[in-house]
C-alpha positions in Angstrom: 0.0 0.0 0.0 0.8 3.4 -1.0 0.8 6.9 0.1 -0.6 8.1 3.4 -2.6 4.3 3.9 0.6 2.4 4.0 2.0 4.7 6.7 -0.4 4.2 9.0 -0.5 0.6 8.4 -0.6 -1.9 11.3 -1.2 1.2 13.3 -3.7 -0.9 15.7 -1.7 -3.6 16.3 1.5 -1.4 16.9 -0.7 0.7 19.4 -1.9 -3.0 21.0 1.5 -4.1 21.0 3.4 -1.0 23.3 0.2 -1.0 25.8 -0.2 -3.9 26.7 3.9 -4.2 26.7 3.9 -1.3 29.5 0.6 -2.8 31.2 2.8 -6.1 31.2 5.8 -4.6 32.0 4.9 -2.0 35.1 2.2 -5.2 36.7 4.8 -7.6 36.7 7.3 -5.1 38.3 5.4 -3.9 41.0 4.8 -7.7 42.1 8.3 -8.5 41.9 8.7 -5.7 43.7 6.4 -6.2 45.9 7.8 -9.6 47.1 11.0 -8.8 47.5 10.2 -5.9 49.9 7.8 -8.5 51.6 4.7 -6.6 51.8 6.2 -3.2 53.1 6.1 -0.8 50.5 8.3 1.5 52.1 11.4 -1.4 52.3 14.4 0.2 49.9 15.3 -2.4 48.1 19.7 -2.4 47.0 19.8 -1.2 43.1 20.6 -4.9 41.9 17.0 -6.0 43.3 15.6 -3.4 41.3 17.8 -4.8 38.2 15.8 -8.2 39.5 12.7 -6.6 39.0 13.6 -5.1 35.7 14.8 -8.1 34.0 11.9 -10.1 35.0 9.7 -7.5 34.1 11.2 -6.9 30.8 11.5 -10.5 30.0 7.9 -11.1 30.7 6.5 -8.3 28.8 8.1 -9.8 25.7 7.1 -13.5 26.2 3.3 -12.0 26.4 3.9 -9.7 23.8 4.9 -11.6 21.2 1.6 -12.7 19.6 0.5 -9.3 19.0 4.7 -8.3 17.3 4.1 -11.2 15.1 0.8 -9.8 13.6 2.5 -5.9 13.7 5.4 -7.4 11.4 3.2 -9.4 9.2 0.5 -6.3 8.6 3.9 -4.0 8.2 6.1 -6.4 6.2 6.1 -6.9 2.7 2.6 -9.5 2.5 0.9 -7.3 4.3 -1.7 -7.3 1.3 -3.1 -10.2 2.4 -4.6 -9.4 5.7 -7.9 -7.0 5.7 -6.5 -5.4 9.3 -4.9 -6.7 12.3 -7.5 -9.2 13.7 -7.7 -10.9 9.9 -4.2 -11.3 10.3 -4.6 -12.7 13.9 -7.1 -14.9 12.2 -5.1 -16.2 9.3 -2.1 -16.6 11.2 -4.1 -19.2 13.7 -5.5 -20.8 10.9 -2.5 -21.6 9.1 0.0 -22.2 11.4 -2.8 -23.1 15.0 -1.0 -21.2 18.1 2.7 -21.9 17.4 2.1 -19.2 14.4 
């Protein structure tokens, strides 16, 4: 696609992708967090806990994101022709390949 269309394509996914990746990211942070300081939220926790927190945050925010980055490179990447928008693609890419797609 062409022109100001192919710009903005696999806008929704991209947009589905990064908030849910933050939701992910900041959720699983504050409960990592959260365990570490043992319920007191005002424990200071040494910096490499908070790289603990981080890496397990960041780590899990790409393992749950990855369904919705495979459909934002497929409706961005050169096929993307096939797909009507970013739930067809969802669709197709289930169909064809079930949920290792």
């Amino acid at each position: 696609m062409l022109g100001i269309g192919g710009v903005y394509k696999g806008l929704t996914a991209t947009i589905l992708k990064q908030g849910s990746n933050q939701g992910i990211r900041f959720l699983v942070y504050n409960q990592v967090k959260l365990q570490l300081q043992g319920g007191d939220h005002q424990k200071v926790l040494p910096w490499y806990s908070s790289l603990f927190c981080g890496a397990i945050a960041g780590a899990t925010s790409v393992i749950g994101n990855n369904p919705l980055d495979v459909i934002k490179s497929r409706m961005q990447g050169l096929e993307a022709h096939k797909y009507k928008n970013s739930l067809d693609c969802g669709i197709k890419i289930f169909q064809e390949s079930g949920l290792t797609g």
